[in-house]
C-alpha positions in Angstrom: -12.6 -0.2 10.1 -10.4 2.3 11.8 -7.6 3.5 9.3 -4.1 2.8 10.5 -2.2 5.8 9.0 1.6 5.3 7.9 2.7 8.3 10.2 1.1 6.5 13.3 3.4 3.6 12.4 6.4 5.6 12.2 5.4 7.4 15.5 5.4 4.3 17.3 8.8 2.5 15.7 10.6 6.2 16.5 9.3 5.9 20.5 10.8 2.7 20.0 14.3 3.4 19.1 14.3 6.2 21.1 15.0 3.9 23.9 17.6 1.9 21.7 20.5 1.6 24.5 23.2 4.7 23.5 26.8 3.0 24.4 28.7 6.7 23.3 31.1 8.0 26.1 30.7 12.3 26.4 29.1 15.0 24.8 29.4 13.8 20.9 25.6 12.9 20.5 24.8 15.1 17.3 22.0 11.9 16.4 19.9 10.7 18.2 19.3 7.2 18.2 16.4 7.1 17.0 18.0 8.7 14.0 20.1 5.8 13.5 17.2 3.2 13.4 14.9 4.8 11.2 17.7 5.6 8.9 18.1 2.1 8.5 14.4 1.0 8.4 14.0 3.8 5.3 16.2 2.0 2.8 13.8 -0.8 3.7 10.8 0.5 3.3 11.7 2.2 -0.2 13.6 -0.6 -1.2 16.2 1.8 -2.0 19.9 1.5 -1.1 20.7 5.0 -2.2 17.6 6.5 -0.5 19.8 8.1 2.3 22.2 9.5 -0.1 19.8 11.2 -2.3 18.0 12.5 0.7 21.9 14.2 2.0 22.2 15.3 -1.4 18.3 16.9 -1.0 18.9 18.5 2.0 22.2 20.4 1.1 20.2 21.7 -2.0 17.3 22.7 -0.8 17.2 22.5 2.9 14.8 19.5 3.7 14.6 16.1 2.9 11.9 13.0 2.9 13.7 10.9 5.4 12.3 13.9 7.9 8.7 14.4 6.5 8.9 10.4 5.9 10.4 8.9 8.6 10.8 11.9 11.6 14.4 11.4 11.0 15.9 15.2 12.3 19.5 14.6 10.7 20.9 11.7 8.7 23.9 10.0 9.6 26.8 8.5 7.7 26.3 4.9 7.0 29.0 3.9 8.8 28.2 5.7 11.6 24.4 3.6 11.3 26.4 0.7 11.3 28.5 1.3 14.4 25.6 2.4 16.7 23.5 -0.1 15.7 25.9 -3.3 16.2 25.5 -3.7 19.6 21.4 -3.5 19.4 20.0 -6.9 19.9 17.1 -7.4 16.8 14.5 -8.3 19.7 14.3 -4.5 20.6 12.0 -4.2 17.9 9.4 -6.9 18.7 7.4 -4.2 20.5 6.6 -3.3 16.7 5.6 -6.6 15.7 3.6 -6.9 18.5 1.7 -3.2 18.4 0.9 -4.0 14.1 0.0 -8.1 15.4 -2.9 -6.6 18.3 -3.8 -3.7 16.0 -4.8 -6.3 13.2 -6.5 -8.4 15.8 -8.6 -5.6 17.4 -9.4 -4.5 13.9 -10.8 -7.8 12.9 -8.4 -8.2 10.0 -6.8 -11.7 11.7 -10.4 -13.1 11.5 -9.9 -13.3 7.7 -6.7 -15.7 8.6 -8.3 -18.8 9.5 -8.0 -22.5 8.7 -9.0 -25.5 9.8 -11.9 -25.2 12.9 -11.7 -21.9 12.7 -7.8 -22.6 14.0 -5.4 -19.3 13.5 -2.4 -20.9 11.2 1.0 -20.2 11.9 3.8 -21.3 9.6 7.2 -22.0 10.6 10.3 -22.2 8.5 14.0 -21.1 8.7 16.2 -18.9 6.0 19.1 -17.9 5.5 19.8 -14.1 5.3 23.4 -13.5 4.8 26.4 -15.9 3.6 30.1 -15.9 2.6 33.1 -17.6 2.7 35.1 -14.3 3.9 32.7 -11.7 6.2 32.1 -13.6 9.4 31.2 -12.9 13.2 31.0 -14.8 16.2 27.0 -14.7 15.9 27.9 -16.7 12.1 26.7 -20.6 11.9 29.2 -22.1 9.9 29.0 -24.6 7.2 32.2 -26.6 6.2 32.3 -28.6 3.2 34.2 -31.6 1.8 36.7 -29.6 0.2 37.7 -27.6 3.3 36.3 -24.8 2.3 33.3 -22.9 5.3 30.7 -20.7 4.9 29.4 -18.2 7.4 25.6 -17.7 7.6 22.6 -15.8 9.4 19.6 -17.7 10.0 16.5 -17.2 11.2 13.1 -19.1 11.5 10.5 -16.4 10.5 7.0 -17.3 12.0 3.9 -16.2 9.8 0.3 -15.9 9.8 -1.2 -17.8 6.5 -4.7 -19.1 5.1 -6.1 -20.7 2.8 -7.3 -17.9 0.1 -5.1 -15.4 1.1 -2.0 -14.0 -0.9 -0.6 -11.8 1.9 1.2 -13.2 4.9 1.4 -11.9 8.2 5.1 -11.3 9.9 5.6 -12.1 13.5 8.7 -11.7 16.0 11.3 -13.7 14.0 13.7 -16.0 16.1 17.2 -15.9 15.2 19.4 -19.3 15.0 22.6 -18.0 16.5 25.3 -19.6 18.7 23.5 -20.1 22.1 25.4 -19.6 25.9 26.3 -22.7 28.0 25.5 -24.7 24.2 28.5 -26.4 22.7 26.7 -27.5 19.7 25.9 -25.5 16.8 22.5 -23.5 16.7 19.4 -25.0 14.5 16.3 -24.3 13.0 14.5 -26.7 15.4 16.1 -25.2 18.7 15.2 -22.0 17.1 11.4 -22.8 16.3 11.6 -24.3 20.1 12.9 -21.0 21.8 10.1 -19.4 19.6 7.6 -21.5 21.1 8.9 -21.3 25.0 9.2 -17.2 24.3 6.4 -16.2 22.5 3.4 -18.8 22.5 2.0 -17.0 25.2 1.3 -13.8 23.1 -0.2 -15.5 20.4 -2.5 -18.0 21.9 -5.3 -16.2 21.2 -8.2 -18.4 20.4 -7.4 -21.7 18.5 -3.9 -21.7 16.6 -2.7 -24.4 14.5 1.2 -24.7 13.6 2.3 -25.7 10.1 5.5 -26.7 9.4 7.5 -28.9 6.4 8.5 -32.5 7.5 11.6 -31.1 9.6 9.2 -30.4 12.2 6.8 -33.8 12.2 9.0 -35.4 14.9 8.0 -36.6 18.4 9.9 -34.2 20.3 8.7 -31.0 18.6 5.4 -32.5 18.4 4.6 -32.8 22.2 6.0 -29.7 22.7 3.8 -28.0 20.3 0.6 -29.9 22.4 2.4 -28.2 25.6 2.2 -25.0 24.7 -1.7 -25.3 24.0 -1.0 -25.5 20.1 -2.4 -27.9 17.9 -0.2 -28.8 14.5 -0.2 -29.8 11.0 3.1 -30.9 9.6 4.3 -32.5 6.3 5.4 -35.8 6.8 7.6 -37.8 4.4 8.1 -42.0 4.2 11.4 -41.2 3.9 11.9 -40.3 7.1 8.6 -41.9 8.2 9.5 -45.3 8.5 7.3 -46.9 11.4 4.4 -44.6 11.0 4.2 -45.5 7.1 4.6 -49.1 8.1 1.2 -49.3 10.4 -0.6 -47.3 7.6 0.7 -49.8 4.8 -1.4 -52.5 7.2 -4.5 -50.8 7.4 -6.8 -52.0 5.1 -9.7 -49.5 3.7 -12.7 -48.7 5.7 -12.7 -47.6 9.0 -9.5 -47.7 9.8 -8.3 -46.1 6.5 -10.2 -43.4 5.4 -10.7 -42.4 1.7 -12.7 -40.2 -0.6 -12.3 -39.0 -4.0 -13.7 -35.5 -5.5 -13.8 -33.9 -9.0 -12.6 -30.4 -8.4 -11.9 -27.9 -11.4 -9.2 -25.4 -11.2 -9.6 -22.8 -13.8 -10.8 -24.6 -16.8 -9.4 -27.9 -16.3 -11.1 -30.6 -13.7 -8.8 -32.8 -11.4 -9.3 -35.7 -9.4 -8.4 -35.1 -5.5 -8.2 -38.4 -4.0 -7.7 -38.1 -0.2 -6.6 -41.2 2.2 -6.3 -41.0 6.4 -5.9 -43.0 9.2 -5.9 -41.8 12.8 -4.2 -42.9 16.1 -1.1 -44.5 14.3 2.2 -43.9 15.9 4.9 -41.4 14.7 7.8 -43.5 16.1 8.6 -47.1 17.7 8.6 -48.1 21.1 5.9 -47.6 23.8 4.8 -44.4 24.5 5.3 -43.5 20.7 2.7 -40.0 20.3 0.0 -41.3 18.4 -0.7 -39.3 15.5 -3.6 -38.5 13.0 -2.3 -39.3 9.3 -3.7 -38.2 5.7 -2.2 -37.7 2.4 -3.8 -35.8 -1.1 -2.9 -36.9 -4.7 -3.9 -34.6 -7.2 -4.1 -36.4 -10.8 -5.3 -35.0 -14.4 -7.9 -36.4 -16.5 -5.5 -38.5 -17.8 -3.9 -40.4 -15.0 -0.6 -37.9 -14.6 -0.2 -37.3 -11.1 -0.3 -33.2 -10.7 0.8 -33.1 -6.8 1.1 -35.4 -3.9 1.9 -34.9 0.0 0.9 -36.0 3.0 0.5 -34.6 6.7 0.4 -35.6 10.6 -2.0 -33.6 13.0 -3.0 -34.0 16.3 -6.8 -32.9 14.8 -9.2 -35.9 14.3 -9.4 -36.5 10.8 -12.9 -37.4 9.3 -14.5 -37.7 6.1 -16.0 -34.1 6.7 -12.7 -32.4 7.6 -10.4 -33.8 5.3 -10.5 -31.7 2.5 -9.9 -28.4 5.0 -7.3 -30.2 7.0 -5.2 -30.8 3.5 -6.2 -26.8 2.1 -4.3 -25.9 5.5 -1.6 -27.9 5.2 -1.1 -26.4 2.2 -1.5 -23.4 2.8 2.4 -23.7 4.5 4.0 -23.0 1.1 3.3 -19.3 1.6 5.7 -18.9 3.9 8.4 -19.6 1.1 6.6 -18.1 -1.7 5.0 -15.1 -0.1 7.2 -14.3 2.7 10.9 -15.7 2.2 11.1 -15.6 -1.5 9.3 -11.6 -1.7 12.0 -11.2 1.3 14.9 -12.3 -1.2 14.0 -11.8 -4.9 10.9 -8.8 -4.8 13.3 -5.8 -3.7 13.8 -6.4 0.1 16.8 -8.0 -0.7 17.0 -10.3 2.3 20.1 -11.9 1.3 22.0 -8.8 0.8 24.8 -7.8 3.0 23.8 -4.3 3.8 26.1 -4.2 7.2 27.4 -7.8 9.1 29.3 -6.2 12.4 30.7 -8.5 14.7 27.8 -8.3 17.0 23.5 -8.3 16.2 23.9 -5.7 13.0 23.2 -8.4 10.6 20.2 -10.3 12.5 18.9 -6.6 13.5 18.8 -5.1 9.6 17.1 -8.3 8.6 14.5 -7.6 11.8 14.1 -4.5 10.2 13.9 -5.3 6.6 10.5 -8.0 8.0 9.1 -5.1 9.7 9.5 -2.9 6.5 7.6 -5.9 4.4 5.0 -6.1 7.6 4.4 -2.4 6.8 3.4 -2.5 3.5 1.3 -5.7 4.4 -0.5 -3.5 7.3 -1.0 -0.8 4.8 -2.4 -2.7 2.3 -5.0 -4.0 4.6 -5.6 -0.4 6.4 -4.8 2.7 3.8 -7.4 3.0 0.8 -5.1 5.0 -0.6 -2.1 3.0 -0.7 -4.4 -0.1 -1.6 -5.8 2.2 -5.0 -2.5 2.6 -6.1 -1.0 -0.6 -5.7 -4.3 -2.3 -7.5 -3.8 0.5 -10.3 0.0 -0.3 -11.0 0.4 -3.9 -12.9 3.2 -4.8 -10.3 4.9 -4.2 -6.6 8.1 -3.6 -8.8 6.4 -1.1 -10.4 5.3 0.6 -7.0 8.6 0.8 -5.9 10.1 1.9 -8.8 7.6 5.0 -8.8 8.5 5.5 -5.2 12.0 5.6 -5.8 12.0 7.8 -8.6 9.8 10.3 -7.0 11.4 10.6 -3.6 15.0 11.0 -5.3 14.1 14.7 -6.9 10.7 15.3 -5.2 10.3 16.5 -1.8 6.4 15.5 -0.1 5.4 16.9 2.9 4.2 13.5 4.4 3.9 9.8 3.3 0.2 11.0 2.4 1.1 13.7 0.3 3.5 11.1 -1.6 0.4 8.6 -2.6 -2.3 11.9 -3.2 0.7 12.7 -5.5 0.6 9.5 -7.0 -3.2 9.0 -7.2 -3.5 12.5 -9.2 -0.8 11.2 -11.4 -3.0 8.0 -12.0 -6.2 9.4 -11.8 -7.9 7.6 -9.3 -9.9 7.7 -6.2 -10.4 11.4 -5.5 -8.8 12.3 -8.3 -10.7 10.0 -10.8 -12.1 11.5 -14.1 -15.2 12.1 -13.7 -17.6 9.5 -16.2 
């Protein structure tokens, strides 16, 4: 497998910015623009707020500084200054990253690992929110009012990701942001947003067989057929609560061949379960005629002794048989990783998603929290590409760990390159090149 080097990254994210659109008037450009983005995109990728302050504070004592042998930055601006260039900078200039790190994994092979249910590519969809308050607000805020008056402003987004079953690490794609839309007098949502996402970018990602997971928000006619009409199949949780008519015809069916159902002894670690899976095709999702008919099954998980460990159930557009049950469900289920890998390491594992690290009153806030995926798609490219990086990361017990190490050593350490940081590192730790010998 070709390696992908950090340094080739950064090379392609600074040609990006380069072209960022510069709205200053006369001869006071001292930065370039590019300067302004990466800036940004380094606090990111160390997962350290202070990083460009230590680096100032390097520089004026000794005369260089990581964010250059890092990140090609040539001179560090102020952070207000990053904030006030980078306002008016819509967060889609820097989908021609996602899209370079999405073909270079496919062309590598690594996507082939990422695969579900007949071999299908899964995508999971879901929305978060990035930024909120009840003070700091733009016009590009949703708005939530509650019953006591009160509002809260929020950023939104419905961050598309690569998952499988199997796999810990997720795989970022171009994020759509729920913002207020022109000629729309109703407020922006998650579903117009995973729509736009689907009419803008299922063309670039219909590359073989792709499946679309999503929680039950997204099992509803409308989204459903227009899934099928972007040449998408999907696989999305589907609740009785909201349910009503297609829970009614499955209540009728009576077991055999109309109502599937087959029951497996499956251990997880030392204990056994009991996976008892139930499905029923062509039923229909809503009333009236014309209702899309839908393929229907549901898992229930139970202990030894009767407790029930998990239960769900999902519609697909996939026939559902005895022998493709049990991968149907593992996909299905497979959508949780999009919270617990993606949005929750976003928010609680050092990205700090949720932080406000610069709102503006035009795309700042939905362009940082581009920025801060990309930075987390980084690491996930490197940890599939860079032996090195992957050495270190398996020696260290956590990612917190990693970062804290980083942090440290970047603050009063300067490195020629991100290489010479993790060769650093792995003498430090002994390993790969720099192993004892046995």
């Amino acid at each position: 497998m070709k390696r992908v080097s950090f340094d080739e990254l950064v090379v392609h994210l600074r040609g990006t910015l380069a072209a960022l659109p510069d709205q200053r008037q006369g001869q006071n450009r001292s930065y370039a623009m590019a300067d302004f983005g990466l800036s940004a995109f380094s606090v990111f990728f160390t997962q350290s707020p202070s990083f460009l302050a230590h680096q100032r504070t390097m520089q004026q004592a000794r005369g260089h500084h990581n964010a250059q042998s890092f990140f090609h930055v040539q001179q560090i601006p102020c952070d207000n200054q990053i904030r006030q260039m980078l306002d008016p900078v819509p967060p889609a200039t820097l989908f021609p990253v996602y899209d370079r790190i999405y073909d270079t994994l496919r062309e590598q092979g690594i996507l082939e690992r990422f695969r579900g249910v007949h071999d299908s590519t899964l995508i999971a969809l879901d929305g978060t929110w990035y930024h909120s308050s009840s003070k700091i607000h733009c016009p590009c805020c949703s708005t939530l009012e509650h019953n006591n008056g009160a509002i809260t402003y929020y950023h939104s987004a419905v961050t598309p990701v690569i998952v499988a079953p199997g796999q810990s690490e997720v795989i970022a794609l171009r994020p759509e942001f729920i913002t207020p839309q022109d000629g729309h007098t109703k407020q922006d949502c998650e579903l117009a947003a995973a729509k736009r996402w689907l009419e803008n970018h299922s063309a670039r990602y219909r590359c073989g067989t792709v499946t679309l997971l999503g929680d039950d928000l997204y099992a509803h006619q409308p989204f459903c057929r227009r899934t099928l009409l972007h040449g998408f199949h999907f696989l999305f949780t589907c609740k009785p609560q909201s349910h009503a008519t297609l829970y009614q015809w499955v209540n009728l069916l009576q077991p055999g061949p109309d109502l599937g159902s087959l029951k497996l002894r499956v251990k997880v670690g030392s204990q056994w379960q009991t996976h008892t899976y139930r499905w029923a095709n062509q039923v229909p999702l809503a009333e009236g005629e014309g209702a899309l008919k839908v393929n229907w099954c549901e898992l229930t998980v139970t202990h030894k002794d009767g407790q029930t460990l998990y239960h769900n159930a999902w519609i697909t557009d996939w026939p559902i048989t005895q022998q493709n049950v049990a991968a149907l469900v593992a996909s299905g289920r497979a959508r949780w990783k999009i919270e617990n890998e993606n949005n929750n390491t976003l928010k609680t594992k050092g990205y700090h998603l949720e932080h406000n690290f610069g709102h503006g009153q035009e795309h700042l806030s939905s362009l940082l929290a581009a920025m801060n995926i990309l930075a987390f798609l980084f690491h996930t490219v490197l940890g599939f590409t860079d032996e090195h990086y992957r050495l270190i990361r398996a020696t260290l017990p956590t990612r917190k760990t990693f970062f804290q190490d980083v942090r440290a050593l970047v603050r009063y350490l300067h490195f020629p390159s991100w290489q010479g940081l993790l060769r650093f590192m792995m003498r430090g730790l002994e390993i790969g090149p720099y192993a004892k010998p046995t």
